[in-house]
C-alpha positions in Angstrom: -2.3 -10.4 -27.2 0.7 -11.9 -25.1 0.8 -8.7 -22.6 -2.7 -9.2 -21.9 -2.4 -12.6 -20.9 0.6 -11.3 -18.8 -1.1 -8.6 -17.3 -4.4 -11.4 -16.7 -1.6 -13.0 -14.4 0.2 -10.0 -13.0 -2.8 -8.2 -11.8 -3.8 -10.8 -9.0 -0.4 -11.4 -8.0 0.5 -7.7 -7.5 -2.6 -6.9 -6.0 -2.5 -9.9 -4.1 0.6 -8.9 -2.7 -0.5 -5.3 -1.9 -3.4 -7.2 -0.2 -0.8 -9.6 1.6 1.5 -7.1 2.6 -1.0 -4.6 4.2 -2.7 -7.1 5.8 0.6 -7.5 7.9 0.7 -4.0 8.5 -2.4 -3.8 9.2 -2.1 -6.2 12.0 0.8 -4.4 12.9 -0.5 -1.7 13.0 -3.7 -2.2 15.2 -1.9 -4.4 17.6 0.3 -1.5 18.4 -3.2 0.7 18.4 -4.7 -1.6 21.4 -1.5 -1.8 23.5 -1.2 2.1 23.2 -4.8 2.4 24.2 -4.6 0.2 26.9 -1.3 0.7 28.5 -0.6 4.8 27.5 3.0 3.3 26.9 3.6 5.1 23.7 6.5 7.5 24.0 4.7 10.6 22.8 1.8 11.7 20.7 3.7 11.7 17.4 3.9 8.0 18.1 0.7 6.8 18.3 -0.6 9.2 15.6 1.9 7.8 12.9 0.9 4.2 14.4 -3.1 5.3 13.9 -1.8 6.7 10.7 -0.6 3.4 9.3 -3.8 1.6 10.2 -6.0 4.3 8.2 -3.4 3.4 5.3 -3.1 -0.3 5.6 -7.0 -0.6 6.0 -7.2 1.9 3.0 -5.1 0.0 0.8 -6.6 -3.7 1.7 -10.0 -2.7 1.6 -9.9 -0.9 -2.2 -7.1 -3.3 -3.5 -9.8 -6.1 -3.0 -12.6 -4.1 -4.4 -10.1 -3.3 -7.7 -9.1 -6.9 -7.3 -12.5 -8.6 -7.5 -13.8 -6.1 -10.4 -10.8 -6.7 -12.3 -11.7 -10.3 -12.3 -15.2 -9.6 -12.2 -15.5 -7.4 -15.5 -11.2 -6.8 -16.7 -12.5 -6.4 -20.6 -13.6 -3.0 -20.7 -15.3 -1.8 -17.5 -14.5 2.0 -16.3 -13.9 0.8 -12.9 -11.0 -1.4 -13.9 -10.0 1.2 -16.3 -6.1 3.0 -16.8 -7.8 5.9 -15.2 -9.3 4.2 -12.2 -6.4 2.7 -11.5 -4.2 5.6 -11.5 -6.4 7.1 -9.3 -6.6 4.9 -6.7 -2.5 4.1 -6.9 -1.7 7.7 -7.0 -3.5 8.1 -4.3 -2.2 5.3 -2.0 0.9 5.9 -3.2 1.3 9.3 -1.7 -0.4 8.0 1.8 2.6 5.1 1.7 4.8 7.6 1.2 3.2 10.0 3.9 3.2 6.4 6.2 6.8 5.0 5.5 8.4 8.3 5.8 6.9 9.1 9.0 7.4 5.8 10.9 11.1 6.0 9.5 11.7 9.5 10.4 9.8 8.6 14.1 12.6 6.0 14.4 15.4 8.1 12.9 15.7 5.3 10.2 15.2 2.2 12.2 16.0 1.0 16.1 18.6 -1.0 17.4 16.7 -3.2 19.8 19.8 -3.9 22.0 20.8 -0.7 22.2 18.2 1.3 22.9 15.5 1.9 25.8 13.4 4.6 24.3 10.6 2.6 22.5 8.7 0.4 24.0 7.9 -2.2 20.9 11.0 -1.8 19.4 10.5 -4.6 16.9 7.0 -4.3 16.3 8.1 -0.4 15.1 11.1 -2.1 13.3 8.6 -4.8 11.4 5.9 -1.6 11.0 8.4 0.9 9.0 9.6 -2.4 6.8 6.4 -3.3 5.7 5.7 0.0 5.1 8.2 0.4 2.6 7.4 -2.8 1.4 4.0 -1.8 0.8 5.1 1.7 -0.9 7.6 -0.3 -3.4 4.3 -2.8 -4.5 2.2 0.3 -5.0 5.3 2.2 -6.6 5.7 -0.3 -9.2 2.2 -1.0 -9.8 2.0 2.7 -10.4 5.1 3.0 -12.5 3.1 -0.2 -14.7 -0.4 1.4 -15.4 1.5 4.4 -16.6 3.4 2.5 -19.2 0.3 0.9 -19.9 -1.8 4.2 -20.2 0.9 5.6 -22.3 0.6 2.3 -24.8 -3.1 2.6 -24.5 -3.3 6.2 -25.6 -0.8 6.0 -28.4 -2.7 3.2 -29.4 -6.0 5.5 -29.5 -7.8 3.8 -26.4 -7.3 6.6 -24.3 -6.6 7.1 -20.7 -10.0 5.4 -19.6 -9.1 2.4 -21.8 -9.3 -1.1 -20.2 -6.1 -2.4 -19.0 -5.8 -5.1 -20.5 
């Protein structure tokens, strides 16, 4: 009984942080969208499709974190859409576009930019801020992920199953 009050509590905040976090991105994301559409200042191709690339994701991840979200708190005692099973779905698979996401903005700015010391990149910071929210955004969903596992493990050796409720 006193994990599922924890997880009750937990749920919101992670998600609400996933939500948080990718709504900077997000921002981010599309701001650096419009300028490239507008001005053709990006420095090549690869750059503006990683950019686009982290708006699919961001808008990805906010739009079915709220949907999980609201049906967790809508129906969290037992409902297959807030099951183990949807859950890993959905993290697994945002997990692998964060990945796909961080590791392309930080290989686009060979790890990060120096903003004094460099005249290649146009939005130097805006890049900077895009690849740390990124990761930021890939360490929520990592842990969440690494959480509904433990929990689908305890569920299944407790004879719920894999589509058991989380909590």
């Amino acid at each position: 009984m006193g994990l599922d009050k924890h997880i009750r509590r937990g749920h919101p905040i992670t998600f609400g942080l996933i939500i948080l976090f990718g709504i900077f991105e997000l921002a981010l994301s599309a701001w650096l969208t419009s300028r490239f559409s507008m001005l053709h200042n990006e420095r090549n191709s690869s750059e503006r499709d990683r950019v686009h690339f982290a708006l699919f994701t961001s808008t990805w991840t906010i739009f079915f974190s709220g949907l999980l979200l609201t049906l967790f708190w809508h129906s969290a005692d037992g409902s297959m859409l807030t099951s183990v099973l949807s859950h890993l779905i959905f993290l697994g698979f945002t997990w692998i576009m964060w990945t796909a996401t961080a590791a392309a903005v930080t290989q686009m700015l060979g790890g990060g930019l120096n903003c004094e010391r460099q005249d290649i990149f146009v939005y130097c910071n805006q890049l900077n801020a895009l690849e740390a929210f990124a990761w930021v955004e890939w360490l929520l969903i990592t842990f969440a992920v690494i959480f509904v596992l433990v929990r689908g493990i305890v569920a299944a050796r407790r004879g719920d199953g894999i589509q058991g409720a989380l909590v």
